[in-house]
C-alpha positions as CSV (number, residue, x, y, z in Angstrom):
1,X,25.1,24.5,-86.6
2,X,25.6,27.4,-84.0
3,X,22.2,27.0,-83.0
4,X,22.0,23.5,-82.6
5,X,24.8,23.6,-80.7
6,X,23.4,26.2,-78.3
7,X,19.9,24.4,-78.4
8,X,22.1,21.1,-77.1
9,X,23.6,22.6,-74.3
10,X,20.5,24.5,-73.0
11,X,18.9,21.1,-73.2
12,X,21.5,19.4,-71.3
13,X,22.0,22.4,-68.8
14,X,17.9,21.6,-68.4
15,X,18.7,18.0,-67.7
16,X,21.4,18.4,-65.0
17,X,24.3,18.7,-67.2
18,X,27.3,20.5,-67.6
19,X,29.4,20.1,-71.2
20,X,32.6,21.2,-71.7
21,X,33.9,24.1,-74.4
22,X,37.1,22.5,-74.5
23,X,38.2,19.9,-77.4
24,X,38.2,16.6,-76.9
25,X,35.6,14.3,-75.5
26,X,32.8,16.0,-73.9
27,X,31.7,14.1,-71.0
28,X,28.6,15.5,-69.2
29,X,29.2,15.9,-65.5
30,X,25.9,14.9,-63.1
31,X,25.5,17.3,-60.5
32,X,23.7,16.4,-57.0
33,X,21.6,18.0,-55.5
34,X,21.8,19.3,-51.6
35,X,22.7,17.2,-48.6
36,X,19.5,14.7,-47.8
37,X,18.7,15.2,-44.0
38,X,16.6,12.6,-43.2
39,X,14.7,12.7,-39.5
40,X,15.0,10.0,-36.6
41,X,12.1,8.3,-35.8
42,X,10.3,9.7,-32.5
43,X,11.4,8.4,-29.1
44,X,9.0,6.9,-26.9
45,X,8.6,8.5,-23.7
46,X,10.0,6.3,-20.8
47,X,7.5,3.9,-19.2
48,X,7.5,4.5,-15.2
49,X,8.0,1.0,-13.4
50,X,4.9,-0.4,-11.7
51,X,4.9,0.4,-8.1
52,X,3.9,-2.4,-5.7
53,X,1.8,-1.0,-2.3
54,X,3.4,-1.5,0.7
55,X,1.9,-4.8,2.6
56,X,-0.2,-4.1,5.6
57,X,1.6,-4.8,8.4
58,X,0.5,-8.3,10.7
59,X,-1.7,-7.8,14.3
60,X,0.8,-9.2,16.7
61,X,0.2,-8.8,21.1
62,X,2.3,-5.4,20.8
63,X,-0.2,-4.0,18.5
64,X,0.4,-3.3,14.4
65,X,2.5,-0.3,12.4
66,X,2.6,2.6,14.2
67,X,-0.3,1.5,16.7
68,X,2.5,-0.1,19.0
69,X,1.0,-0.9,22.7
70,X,2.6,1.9,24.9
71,X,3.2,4.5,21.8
72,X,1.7,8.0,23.1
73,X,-1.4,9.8,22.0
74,X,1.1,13.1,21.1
75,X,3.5,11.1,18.9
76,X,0.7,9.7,16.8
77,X,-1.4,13.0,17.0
78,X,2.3,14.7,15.7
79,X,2.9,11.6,13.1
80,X,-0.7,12.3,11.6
81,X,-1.7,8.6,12.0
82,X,-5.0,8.9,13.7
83,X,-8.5,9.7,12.2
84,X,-11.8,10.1,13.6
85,X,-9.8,11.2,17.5
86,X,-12.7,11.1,20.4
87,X,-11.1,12.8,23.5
88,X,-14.3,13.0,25.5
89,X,-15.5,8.9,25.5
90,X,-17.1,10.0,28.5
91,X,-14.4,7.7,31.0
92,X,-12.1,9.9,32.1
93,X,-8.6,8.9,30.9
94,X,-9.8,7.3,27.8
95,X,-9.7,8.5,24.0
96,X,-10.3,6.4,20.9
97,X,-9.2,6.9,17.4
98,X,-9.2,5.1,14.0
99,X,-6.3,4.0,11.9
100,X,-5.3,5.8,8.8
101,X,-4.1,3.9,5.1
102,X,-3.7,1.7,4.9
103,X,-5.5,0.7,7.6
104,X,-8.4,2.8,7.8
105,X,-11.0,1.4,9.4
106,X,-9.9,-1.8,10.1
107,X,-8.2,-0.4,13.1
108,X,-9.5,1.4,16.5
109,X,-7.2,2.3,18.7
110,X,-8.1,2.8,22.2
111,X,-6.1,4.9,24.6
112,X,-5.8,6.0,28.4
113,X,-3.9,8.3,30.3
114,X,-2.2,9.4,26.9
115,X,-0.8,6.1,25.4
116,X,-2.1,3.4,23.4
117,X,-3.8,0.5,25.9
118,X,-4.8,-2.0,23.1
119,X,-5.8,-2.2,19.7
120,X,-8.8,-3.9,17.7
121,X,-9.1,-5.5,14.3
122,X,-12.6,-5.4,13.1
123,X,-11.5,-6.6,9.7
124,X,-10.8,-9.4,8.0
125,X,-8.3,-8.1,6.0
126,X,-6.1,-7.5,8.7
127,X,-4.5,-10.9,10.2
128,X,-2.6,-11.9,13.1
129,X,1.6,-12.8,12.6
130,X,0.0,-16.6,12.9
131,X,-2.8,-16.1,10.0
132,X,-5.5,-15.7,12.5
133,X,-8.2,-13.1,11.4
134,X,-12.2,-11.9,11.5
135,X,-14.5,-14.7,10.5
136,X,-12.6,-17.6,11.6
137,X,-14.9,-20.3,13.7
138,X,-13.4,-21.5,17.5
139,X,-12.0,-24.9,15.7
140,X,-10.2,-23.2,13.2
141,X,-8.8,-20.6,15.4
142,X,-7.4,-23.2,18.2
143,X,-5.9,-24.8,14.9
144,X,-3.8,-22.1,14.6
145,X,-2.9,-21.8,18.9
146,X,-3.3,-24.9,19.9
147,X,-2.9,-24.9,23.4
148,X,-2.0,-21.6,23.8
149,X,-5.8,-20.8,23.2
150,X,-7.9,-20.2,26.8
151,X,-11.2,-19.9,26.3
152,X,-13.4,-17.9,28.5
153,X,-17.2,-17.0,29.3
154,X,-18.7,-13.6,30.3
155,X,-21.2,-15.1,32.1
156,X,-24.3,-13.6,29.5
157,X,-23.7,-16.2,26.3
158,X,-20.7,-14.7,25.1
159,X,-17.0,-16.6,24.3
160,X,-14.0,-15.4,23.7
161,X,-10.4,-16.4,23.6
162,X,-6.8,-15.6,24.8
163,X,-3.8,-15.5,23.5
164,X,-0.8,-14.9,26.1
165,X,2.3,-13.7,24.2
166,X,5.5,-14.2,25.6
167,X,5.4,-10.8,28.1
168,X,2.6,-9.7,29.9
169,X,0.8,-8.9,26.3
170,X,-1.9,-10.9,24.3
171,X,-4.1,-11.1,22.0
172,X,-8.0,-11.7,22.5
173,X,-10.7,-13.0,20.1
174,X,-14.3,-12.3,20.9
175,X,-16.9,-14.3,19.0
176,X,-20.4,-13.4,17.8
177,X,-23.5,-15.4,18.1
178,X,-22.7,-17.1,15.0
179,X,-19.7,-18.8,16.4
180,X,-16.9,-16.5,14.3
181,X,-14.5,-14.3,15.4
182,X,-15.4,-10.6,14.8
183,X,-12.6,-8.5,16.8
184,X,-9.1,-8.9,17.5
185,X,-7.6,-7.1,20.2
186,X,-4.2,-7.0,21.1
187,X,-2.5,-5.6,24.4
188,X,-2.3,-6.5,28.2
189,X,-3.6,-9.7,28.5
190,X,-5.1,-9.4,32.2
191,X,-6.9,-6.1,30.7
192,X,-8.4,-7.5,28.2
193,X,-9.9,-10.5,30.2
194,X,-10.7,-8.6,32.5
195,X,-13.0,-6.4,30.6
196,X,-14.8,-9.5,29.1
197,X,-15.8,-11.2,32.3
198,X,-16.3,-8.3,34.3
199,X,-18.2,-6.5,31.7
200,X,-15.7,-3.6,32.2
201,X,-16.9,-0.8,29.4
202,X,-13.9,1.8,30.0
């Protein structure tokens, strides 16, 4: 009987079990094991909000961004908002430079005596504050001016319009032999005509 006895509480020492010596009842008391640490699932990495790019800015008579009519060849040098810089256009006075992002090459800028005289669009992706832009045939762009559209003749075939802004600055639309606008420029509206019918190259 000894050794059954032992035999039983090996086997229930095996199983998890503790008996007790004492008299009475023995009740076998279930041990646990350990704490359970369980992980937490992984955390996705934050998702960056989209970013929207900046609109480009409208063509208006005082020019467009930085490429104001009257802003000076050392302040847009010192802002780094000029590519492509010619300094020796072979007119004394005069220097021409491209645009930079987002306007690129969209965007000549033509200078003299140090500060910006007027500014071309080349590109329809550019537009006037009034929607007026590259492409657009003579009808469509005195739909947009109305009256306020002059048009003019050099004298050789080619048209152009004018635009008088409320100062002494403009805008000017030369055509190609197709009938459609292909450059915008924007500045002193007597300089600009001026240029056009007097075949002015500088």
């Amino acid at each position: 009987m000894a050794v059954a006895a032992v035999g039983l509480a090996v086997a229930l020492a095996t199983a998890g079990c503790l008996v007790r010596s004492e008299g009475g009842p023995k009740e076998p008391i279930v041990t646990t094991g350990g704490p359970v640490v369980t992980s937490a699932p992984p955390t996705a990495p934050p998702t960056a909000a989209p970013t929207t790019p900046p609109a480009v800015a409208k063509l208006a008579p005082t020019g467009i961004g930085p490429y104001a009519v009257g802003a000076t060849l050392v302040a847009l040098k010192s802002a780094k908002v000029l590519a492509d810089l010619n300094e020796s256009t072979g007119c004394a006075g005069w220097a021409t430079a491209r645009g930079t992002a987002p306007y690129g090459d969209a965007v000549t800028i033509i200078f003299y005596n140090g500060t910006v005289n007027w500014v071309e669009v080349t590109s329809p992706a550019i537009s006037t504050v009034e929607g007026a832009k590259v492409g657009l045939t003579l009808a469509a762009l005195k739909g947009i001016y109305g009256t306020k559209a002059t048009e003019l003749n050099d004298g050789l075939g080619g048209k152009a319009v004018s635009v008088h802004g409320a100062t002494a600055l403009g805008l000017f639309f030369r055509f190609d032999a197709t009938g459609k606008v292909k450059t915008i420029e924007a500045g002193k509206s007597e300089t600009l005509e001026f240029r056009f019918t007097e075949g002015e190259g500088c």
